[in-house]
C-alpha angles and dihedrals in degrees: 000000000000140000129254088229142042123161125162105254122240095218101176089060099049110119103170129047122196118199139190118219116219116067082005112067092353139041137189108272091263088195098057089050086042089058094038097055083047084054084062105041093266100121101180124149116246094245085065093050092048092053098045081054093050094052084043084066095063094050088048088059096045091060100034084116088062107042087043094204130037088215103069131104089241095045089054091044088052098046088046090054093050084052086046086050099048085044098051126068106258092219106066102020109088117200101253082056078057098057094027088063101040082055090060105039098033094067085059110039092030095044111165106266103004099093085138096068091058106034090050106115112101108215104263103256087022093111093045087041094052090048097052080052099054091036082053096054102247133143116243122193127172116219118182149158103239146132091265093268095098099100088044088054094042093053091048090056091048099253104113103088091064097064127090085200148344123234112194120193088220100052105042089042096234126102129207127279085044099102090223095089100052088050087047080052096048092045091048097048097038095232132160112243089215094063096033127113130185127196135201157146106240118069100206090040101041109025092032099040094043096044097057095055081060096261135125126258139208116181118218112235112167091167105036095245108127087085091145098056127090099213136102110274139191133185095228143350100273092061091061083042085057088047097048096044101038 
């Protein structure tokens, strides 16, 4: 896979940072699924079940044609599958266990309108990175696929404060990777393409989508596991901090 665009990025002239939510600022609540999957026999650390969730990205973004959206009930059970399959040992887990268990653990951790409970876990540094940001005079603007819930979230975790403003995918009726929210985001926050950079955690929905729109783009890769794709990449949020402020 590679990217249409990739430009180096000129990070000391970057002024304004867009920046996707889930898996960016915000991640599930690992320990509630942890204790879930113990309810029903499964004992595996929360570092395993993070990294089974990082390597279920990519497959995310390698079928993004086919799932179409990355907000829909089928595309989350899909994506939570692929994080079952990289927990449970291949060789004994047959497809239909699969199934059988993201029937039973879905209703409870996906229930309808409670996106907050799940997604509910700020990024360990997020808070300290955001700040350094805003004290350094940048303009910070989330831009996420979500169910419109996404500002209302952000204010309950405290983030809210740093954003000039909150681009959610359900209420402006374009989903990344359309570059049409990236150029609704641009327009609202009044930002210059040229010294613009998005980051994500989704190859095919942040660095396609964004730089398609003419912006620049930094993967998120906390585990070093993106090793097929051709785009700037970072583990976490503080080491683009580092970049834009060195």
């Amino acid at each position: 896979m590679r990217s249409d665009v990739k430009k180096p990025i000129p990070y000391g002239s970057i002024k304004t940072l867009f920046l996707d939510v889930g898996n960016t600022l915000v991640s599930m609540d690992f320990e509630w699924i942890q204790y879930e999957l113990k309810r029903h026999g499964m004992v595996y650390s929360v570092e395993t079940i993070q990294r089974a969730e990082a390597v279920a990205r990519i497959i995310v973004s390698d079928e993004l044609n086919r799932l179409k959206s990355t907000e829909t009930e089928d595309a989350f059970r899909f994506y939570f599958i692929a994080t079952l399959k990289n927990i449970l040992p291949s060789s004994n887990t047959e497809e239909t266990d699969l199934e059988s268990l993201c029937s039973k653990l879905l209703p409870v951790i996906k229930k309808r309108n409670q996106t907050q409970r799940l997604w509910s876990r700020v990024l360990p540094g997020v808070p300290e990175a955001l700040d350094r940001l805003q004290t350094a005079g940048l303009k910070l603007v989330a831009v996420s696929n979500a169910d419109g819930t996404v500002e209302k979230s952000l204010t309950a975790l405290g983030l809210r404060r740093y954003f000039d403003a909150v681009i959610d995918s359900h209420v402006v009726g374009f989903e990344k990777p359309d570059p049409r929210i990236f150029f609704h985001a641009i327009f609202v926050s009044g930002a210059d393409p040229k010294s613009t950079l998005h980051a994500g955690d989704i190859y095919a929905v942040d660095v396609v989508g964004a730089n398609a729109a003419g912006i620049y783009a930094v993967l998120l890769d906390p585990y070093g596991v993106w090793n097929r794709v051709d785009c700037h990449k970072a583990p976490d949020l503080s080491c683009i901090v580092d970049r834009i402020l060195s």
